[in-house]
C-alpha positions in Angstrom: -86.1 163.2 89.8 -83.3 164.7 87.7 -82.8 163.0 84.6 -80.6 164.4 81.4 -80.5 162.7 77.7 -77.5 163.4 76.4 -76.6 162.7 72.7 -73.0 163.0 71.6 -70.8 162.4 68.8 -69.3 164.1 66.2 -71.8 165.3 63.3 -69.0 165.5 60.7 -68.0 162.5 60.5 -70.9 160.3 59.3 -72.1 157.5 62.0 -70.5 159.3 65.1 -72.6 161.9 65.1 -75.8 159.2 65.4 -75.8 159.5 69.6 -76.9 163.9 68.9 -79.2 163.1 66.2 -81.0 160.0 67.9 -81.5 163.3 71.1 -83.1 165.2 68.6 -85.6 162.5 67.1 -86.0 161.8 70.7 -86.6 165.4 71.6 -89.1 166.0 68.9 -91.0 162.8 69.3 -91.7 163.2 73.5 -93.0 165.6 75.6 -90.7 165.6 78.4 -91.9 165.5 82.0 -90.2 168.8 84.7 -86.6 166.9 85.5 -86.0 165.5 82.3 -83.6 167.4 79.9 -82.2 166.2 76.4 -79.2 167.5 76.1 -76.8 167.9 72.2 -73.4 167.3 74.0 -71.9 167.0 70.5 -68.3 166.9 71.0 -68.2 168.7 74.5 -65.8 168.2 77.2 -65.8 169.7 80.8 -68.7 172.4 80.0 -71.0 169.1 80.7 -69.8 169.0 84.1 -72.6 171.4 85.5 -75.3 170.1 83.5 -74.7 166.3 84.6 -73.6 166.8 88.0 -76.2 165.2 90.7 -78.1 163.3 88.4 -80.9 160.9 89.6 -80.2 159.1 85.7 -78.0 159.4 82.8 -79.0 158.1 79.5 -76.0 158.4 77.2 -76.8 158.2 73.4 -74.1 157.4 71.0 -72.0 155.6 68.3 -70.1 152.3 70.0 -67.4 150.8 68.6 -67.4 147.2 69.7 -66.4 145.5 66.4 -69.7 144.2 65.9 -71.9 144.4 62.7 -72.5 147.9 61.6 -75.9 148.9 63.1 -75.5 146.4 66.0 -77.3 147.9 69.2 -75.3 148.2 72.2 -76.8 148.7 76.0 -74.5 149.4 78.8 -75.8 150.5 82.5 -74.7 151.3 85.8 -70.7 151.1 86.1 -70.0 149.7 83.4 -70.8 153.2 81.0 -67.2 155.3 82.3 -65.6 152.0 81.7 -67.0 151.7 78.4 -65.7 155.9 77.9 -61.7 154.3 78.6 -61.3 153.2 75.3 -61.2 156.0 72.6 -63.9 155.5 69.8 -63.1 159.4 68.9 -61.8 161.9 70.2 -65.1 163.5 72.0 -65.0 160.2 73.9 -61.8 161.0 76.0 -64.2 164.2 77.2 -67.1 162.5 78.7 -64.9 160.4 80.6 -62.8 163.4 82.3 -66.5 164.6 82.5 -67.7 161.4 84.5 -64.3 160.8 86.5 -64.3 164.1 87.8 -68.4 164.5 88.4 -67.0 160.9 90.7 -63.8 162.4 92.1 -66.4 165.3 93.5 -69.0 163.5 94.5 -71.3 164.3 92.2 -71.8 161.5 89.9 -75.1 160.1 88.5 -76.7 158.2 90.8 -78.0 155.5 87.7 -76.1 155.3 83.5 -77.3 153.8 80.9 -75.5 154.0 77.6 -77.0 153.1 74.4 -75.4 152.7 71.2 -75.1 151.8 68.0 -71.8 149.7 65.9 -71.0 152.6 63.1 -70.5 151.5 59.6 -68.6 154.8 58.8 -66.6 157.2 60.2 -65.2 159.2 57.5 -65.8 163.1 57.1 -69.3 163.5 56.4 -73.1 164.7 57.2 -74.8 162.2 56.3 -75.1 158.9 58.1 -74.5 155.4 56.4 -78.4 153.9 55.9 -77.1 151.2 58.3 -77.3 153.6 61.3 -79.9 155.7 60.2 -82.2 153.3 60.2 -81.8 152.6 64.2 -82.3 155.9 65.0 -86.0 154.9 66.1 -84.6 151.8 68.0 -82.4 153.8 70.1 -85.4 156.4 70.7 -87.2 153.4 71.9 -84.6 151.8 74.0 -84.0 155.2 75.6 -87.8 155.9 76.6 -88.2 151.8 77.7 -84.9 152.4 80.2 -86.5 156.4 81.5 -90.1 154.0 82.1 -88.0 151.1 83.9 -87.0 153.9 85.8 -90.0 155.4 86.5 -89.7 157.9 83.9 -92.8 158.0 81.3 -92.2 160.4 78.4 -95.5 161.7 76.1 -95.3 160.4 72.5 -96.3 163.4 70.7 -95.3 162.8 67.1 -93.8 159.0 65.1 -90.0 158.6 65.2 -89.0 159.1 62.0 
């Protein structure tokens, strides 16, 4: 099975950049099983065409703007992640769907997506996140390794979430 985590969002600007650091705390908290990649997408574009082509699963971590509450966990699977990519939360957003359209135009698409998020508070210039969605950093970790294990995918806690 060939699965990739991918966190993205833009680091500079506050709460968008939550999706790349919730990878990370994932990354540092798991050992991961041969297949399974965690992958900083940050604000990439088409490079991410290789490395997600022919997946068995994609887990997409990231900021979602949904007007809810700031903090407010979102969960989107299957088809309804590249319809959730249409509409422009920032401008790293318009990438991943090229990405996905053309992974589908080529036949290459993930077989199974999942997208996890979290409502911003904030996305002004800035490295810091808003306490807000900080604090569901370890909530997305969590949803992330209960979808892999739904999947058949059981990562190695090796150190707390922080």
């Amino acid at each position: 099975m060939r699965v990739v985590i991918l966190g993205i969002g833009n680091t500079i600007l506050s709460d968008e950049g939550v999706g790349v650091h919730a990878a990370e705390a994932l990354r540092a908290a798991y050992d991961l099983p041969d297949g399974v990649e965690v992958i900083d997408g940050g604000t990439a574009g088409m490079e991410l065409l290789e490395p997600l082509s022919n997946l068995d699963l994609l887990v997409v971590l990231d900021a979602v703007k949904r007007g809810q509450p700031a903090g407010s966990i979102v969960r989107l699977t299957g088809p309804e992640v590249p319809v959730f990519f249409r509409s422009k939360l920032s401008p790293h957003q318009i990438s991943i769907c090229d990405v996905l359209a053309s992974l589908e135009f080529i036949g290459d698409k993930p077989k199974d997506m999942v997208l996890i998020g979290v409502e911003p508070e904030s996305l002004e210039l800035g490295l810091e996140m808003t306490p807000t969605v900080a604090a569901r950093i370890p909530e997305l970790v969590e949803l992330a390794v209960a979808a892999l294990a739904a999947r058949g995918v059981h990562l190695r806690e090796t150190a707390p979430c922080a």
